[in-house]
N, C-alpha and C positions, 0 to 999 in steps of 0.2 A: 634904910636898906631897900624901902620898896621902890624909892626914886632911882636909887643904881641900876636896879633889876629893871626899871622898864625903858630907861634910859640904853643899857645892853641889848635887850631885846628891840629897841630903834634902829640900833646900830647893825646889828645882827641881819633887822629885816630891809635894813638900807643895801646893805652885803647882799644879800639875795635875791634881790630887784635889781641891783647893777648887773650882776652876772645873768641873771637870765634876760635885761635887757642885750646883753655884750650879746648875747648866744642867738639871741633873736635877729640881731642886725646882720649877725653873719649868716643865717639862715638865708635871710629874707629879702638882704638890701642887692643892689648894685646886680642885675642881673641882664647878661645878655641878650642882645637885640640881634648878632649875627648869628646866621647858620655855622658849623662847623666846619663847613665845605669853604666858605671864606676864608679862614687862614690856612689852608691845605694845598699844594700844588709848588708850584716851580716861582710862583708871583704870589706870594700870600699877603693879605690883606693885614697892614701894621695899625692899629688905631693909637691913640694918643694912650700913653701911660696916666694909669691913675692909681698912683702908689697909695699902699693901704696899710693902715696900722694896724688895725683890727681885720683880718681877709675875711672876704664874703667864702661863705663855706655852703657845697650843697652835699648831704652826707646820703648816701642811700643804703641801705640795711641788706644784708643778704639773707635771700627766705632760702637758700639752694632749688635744686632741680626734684621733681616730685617723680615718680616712677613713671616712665614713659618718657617725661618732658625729656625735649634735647634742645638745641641749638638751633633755628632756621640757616639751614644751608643755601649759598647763590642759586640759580636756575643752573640746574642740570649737574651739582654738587648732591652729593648726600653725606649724612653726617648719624657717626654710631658711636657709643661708649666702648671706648679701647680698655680702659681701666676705670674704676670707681673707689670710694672708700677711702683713700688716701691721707694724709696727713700734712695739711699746704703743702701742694706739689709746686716746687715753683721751675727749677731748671731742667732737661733731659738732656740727654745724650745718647745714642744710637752706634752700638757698637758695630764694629763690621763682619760678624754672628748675625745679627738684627736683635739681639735683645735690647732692651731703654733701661738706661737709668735716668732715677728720678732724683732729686735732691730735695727730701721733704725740709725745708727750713723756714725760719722767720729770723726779725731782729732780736738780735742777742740779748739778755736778759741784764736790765738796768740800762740799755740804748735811749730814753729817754730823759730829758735834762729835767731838774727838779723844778718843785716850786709851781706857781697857777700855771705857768708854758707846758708843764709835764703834764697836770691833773688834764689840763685838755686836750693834749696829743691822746691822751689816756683814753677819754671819753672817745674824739674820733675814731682812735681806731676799734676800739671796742662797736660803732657804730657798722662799720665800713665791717667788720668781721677778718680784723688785720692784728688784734691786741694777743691770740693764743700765743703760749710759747713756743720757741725754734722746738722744732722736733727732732734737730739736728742728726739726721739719717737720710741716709743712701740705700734706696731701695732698686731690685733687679725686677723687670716685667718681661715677662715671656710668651711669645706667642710663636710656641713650635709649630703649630698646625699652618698657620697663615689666613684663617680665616677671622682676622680682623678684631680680635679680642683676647688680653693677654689672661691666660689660663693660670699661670703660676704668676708669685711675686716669692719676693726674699729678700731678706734684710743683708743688705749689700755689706755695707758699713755704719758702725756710729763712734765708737775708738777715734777719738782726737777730730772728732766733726764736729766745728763751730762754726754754724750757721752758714752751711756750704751753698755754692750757689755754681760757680764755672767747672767746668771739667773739659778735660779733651783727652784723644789717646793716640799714642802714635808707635808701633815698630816694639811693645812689649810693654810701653810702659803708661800708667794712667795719672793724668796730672789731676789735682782736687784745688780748687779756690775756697779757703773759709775766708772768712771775712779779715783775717786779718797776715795770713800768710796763705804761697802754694807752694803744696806739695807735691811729691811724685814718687808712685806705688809701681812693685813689678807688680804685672797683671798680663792675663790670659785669658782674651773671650773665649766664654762658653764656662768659664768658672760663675759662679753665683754668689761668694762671697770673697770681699778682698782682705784678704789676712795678711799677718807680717807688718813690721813697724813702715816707716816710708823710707824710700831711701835716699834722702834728701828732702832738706827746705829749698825749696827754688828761690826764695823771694818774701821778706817782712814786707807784710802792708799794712797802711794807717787802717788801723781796727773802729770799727762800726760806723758812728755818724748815723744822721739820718738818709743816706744814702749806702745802704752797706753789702750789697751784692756785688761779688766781685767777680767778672764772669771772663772764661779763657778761650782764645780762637790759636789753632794750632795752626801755622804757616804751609803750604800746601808739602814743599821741599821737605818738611818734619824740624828744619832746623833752626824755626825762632816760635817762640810760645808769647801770645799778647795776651795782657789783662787790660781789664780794662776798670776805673775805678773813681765812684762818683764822690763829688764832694759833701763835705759833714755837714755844709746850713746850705740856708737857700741862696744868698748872695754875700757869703762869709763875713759871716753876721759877727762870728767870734776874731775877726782877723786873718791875716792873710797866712799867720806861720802856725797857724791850727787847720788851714789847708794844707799844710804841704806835701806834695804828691799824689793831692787829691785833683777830684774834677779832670782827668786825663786818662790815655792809654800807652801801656808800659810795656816796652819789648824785651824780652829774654831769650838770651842765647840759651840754647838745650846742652849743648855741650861743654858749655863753661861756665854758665848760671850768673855769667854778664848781662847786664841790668842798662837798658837806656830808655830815658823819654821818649815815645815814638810820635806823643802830639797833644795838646792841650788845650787849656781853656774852653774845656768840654763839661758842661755843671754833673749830667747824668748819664755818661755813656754806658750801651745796656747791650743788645744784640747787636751781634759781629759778625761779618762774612766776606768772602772772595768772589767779588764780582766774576762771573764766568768771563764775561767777553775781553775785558781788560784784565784778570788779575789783580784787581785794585783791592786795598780794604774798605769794606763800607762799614758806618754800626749805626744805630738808632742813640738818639739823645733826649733826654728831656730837659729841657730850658727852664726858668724862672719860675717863681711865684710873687703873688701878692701886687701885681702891678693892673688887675683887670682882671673880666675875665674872658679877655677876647687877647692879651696878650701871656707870655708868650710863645707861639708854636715852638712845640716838637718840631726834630729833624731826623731826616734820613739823608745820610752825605759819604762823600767818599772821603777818606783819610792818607793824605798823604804826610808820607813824614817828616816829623819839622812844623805839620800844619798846626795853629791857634785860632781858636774860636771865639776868642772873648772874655769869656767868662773870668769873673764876676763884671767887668767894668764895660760890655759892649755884648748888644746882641742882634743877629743876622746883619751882622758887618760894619753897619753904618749907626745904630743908633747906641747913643751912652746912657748907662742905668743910672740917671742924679742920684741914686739912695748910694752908692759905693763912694766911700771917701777915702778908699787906701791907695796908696801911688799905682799910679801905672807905667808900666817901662814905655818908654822913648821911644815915639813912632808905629805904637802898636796900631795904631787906626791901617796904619799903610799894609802891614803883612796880616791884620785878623781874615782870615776868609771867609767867604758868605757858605751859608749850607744850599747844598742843593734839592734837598726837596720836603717843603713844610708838613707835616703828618696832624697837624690842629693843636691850638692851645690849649691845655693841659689836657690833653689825651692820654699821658703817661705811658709813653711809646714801650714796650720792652721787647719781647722776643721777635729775630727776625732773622730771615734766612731766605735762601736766593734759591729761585727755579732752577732746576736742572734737568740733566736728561735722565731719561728712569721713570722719572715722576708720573703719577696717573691721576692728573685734574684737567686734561683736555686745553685745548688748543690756547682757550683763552686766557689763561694762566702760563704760559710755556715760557717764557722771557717776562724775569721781571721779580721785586721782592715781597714777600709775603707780609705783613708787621702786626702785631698783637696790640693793641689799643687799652692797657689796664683798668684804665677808668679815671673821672677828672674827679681831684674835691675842691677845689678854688675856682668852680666854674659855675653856675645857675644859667640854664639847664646842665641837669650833666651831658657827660658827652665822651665817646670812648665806649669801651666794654662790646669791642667784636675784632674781628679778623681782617685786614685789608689786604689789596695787593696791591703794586704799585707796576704801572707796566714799564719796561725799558725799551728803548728801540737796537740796532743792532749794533750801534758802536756802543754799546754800554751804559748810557744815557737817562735816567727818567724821561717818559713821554709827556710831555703839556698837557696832562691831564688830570682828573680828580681821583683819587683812592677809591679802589676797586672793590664794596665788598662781598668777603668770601663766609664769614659768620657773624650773623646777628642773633639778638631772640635773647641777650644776657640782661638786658634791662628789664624788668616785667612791668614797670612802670615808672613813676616820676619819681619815687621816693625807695625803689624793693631795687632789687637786680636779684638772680638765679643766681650768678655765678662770677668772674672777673677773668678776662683770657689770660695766661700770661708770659710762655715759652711756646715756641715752636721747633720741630724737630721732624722728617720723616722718617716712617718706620722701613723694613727692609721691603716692603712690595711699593715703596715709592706713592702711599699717602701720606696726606700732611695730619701730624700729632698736636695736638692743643693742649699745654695744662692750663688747669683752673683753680687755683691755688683756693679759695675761699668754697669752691664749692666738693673739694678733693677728686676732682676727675680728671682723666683726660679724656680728649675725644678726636675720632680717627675723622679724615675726610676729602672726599675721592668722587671722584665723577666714573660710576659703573658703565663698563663697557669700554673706558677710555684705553686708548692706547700708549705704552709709555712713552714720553716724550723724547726728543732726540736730543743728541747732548747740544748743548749751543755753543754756537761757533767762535770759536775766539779772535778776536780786532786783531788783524796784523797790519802793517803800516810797514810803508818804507823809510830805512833810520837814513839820518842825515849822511853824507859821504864826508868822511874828513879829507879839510883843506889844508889842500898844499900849496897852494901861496896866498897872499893877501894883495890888495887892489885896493886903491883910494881912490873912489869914487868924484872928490874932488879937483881931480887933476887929470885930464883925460891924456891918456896913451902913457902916463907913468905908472909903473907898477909896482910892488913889493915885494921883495922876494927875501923869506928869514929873517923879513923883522926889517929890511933897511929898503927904504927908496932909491928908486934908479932916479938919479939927478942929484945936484949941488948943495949938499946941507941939510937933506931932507934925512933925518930918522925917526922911524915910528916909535912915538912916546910908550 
């Protein structure tokens, strides 16, 4: 009997020297030599993949904000608690009243897979200060006076909220994203809470994944609603028909609650908006994991539709992920598109939203998008956890340059953060709103004295004239007129 028992207790202690070996390696091992500034920009720096079984993890604990502390704001920004106390604030919304809603939520409860994969999601997020539950409520903030701090709150909605995250409003009506359907409620700003059943499912969505925020941008015309909708592993680990629908962005007609793909092979599409100068759609993405951790950057890109991105099987256009072994459609190398502008490898891009006129953060911010930086955990150093901007030039463009930042001061050190950014929204006097999901705040931020900015201009261009006849160029002085050649035998194929 005593030989069992020490025999067990061998075994036991071999078990807990692997695991905290395992937990050590990812700590410790495989740690970045590049700046973050390197994979950032219009040309980002791709280094060689080094795919990982075990991911190097750097986890940093949130101590939150201590009374007084804030954010370091850019030069000639300042930055003030809008709201405090909160409950994971993660998404707002800005009604055209000026009051915000917030979407206190987290992932849904049992969103983690079982077994030692789950015990350690478990542990990280319990680390990172990500493991409380959805607190699945829609809170109203108010700031009647205007002086820069919401005086009232109120519990908007919780009645059939699972784990909300998108909202938009348009013409009476207010659309809600839970993680796994959107709805859409009559509503009235300037009301405080949203009562009555919904009147209408707009739309089932594949429910939770480890990507489960499902967030809505409203068409400027009012008459197409996008989700947008990340996928359930890092590089569909579970198979490709346990994505589906996932990793993409999904157009809905308002009027008809018709349902089309609007563009693809996107792993984490997150914040959404309308390019001022073109009218374009843009969103922020998050890319892979476990390959490095210098690969692979975020994006911020324009979305055209019909567009594909890759994912799982290619990423920024040209390079193939070897760990994907499920078929790929025929010729996809030829139509994936490249992104147009890298935000850093695992930065964990989310909230973002485009300057406009109104706005009061001064000159240097006037043109161009804003982006919330989460925070990295497959990265040594970390890297993320503030506010950027991204400038554009005037036809609509990112500028050839590095991310502009607008808040730092979330990290307190190598191993702590205060706080994690991770929605943007402005409020009605045209400062920009921060939530901070881990640390329950949000925070206002404005450049005093600024003037509001003017609306920017939008790219018109001359459209092609249609042609009324056709001309082969390889025949000089013969022409084509409706399709047939002037001469002997000649007709246009």
């Amino acid at each position: 009997m005593r030989s069992i028992l020490i025999k067990v207790a061998v075994v036991l202690l071999l078990i807990v020297l692997a695991i905290v070996g395992v937990i050590a390696w990812a700590q410790y091992s495989n740690t970045s030599d590049l700046p973050l500034d390197a994979t950032t920009g219009k040309d980002p720096k791709l280094v060689e993949a080094d795919p990982q079984t075990i991911p190097s993890v750097k986890l940093v604990s949130t101590v939150g904000w201590a009374q007084g502390e804030k954010p370091a704001a850019a030069p000639g920004l300042a930055v003030s608690r809008f709201a405090e106390g909160l409950d994971h604030p993660r998404t707002m919304l800005t009604l055209p009243n000026g009051d915000v809603l917030v979407a206190e939520a987290n992932a849904p409860a049992g969103n983690k897979p079982g077994g030692l994969t789950g015990m350690v999601m478990g542990w990280m997020f319990s680390q990172v200060g990500a493991d409380v539950p959805s607190p699945d409520k829609i809170v109203l903030l108010r700031d009647a006076d205007g002086d820069g701090k919401a005086e009232t709150r109120s519990d908007f909605r919780t009645a059939d909220m699972h784990s909300p995250s998108g909202m938009a409003y348009r013409d009476g009506k207010l659309y809600i994203a839970n993680h796994d359907a959107v709805l859409e409620f009559a509503f009235t700003p300037g009301e405080t809470k949203l009562v009555g059943k919904p009147l209408r499912k707009m739309m089932d969505l594949p429910a939770a994944g480890n990507h489960w925020m499902r967030n809505l941008l409203m068409s400027e015309d009012g008459e197409h609603l996008y989700v947008a909708v990340g996928s359930a592993t890092n590089i569909a680990d579970n198979g490709m028909e346990a994505e589906s629908g996932r990793a993409a962005i999904w157009e809905i007609d308002v009027a008809t609650a018709k349902v089309r793909q609007f563009a693809a092979g996107m792993r984490n599409p997150n914040g959404m908006g309308w390019n001022p100068s073109t009218g374009e759609l843009w969103a922020t993405v998050q890319e892979r994991d476990m390959l490095g951790p210098d690969l692979v950057p975020d994006y911020l890109t324009s979305v055209p539709v019909g567009s594909q991105y890759g994912w799982p099987w290619i990423y920024w256009k040209t390079t193939f992920d070897d760990r994907v072994q499920w078929p790929m459609q025929t010729y996809m190398l030829e139509y994936t598109r490249k992104p147009e502008y890298a935000m850093g490898a695992h930065a964990a891009v989310l909230g973002m939203v485009f300057a406009k006129g109104g706005i009061v953060l001064g000159d240097k911010y006037a043109n161009g998008a804003f982006v919330a930086r989460h925070g990295s955990w497959n990265r040594r150093p970390a890297v993320g956890y503030d506010v950027v901007f991204v400038p554009f030039d005037k036809n609509g463009n990112p500028r050839d340059v590095k991310p502009i930042p607008v808040l730092s001061g979330f990290l307190k050190d190598a191993s702590h953060t205060r706080g994690r950014p991770t929605w943007l929204a402005f409020d009605k006097t045209g400062s920009l709103l921060v939530s901070d999901d881990t640390a329950g705040m949000i925070w206002r931020v404005n450049a005093p004295g600024a003037k509001p900015a003017a609306a920017i201009t939008a790219v018109e261009t001359e459209h092609m004239k249609p042609l009324k006849e056709l001309k082969d160029p390889t025949v000089p002085g013969v022409d084509t007129i409706a399709g047939f050649k002037k001469g002997p035998d000649r007709l246009l194929p």
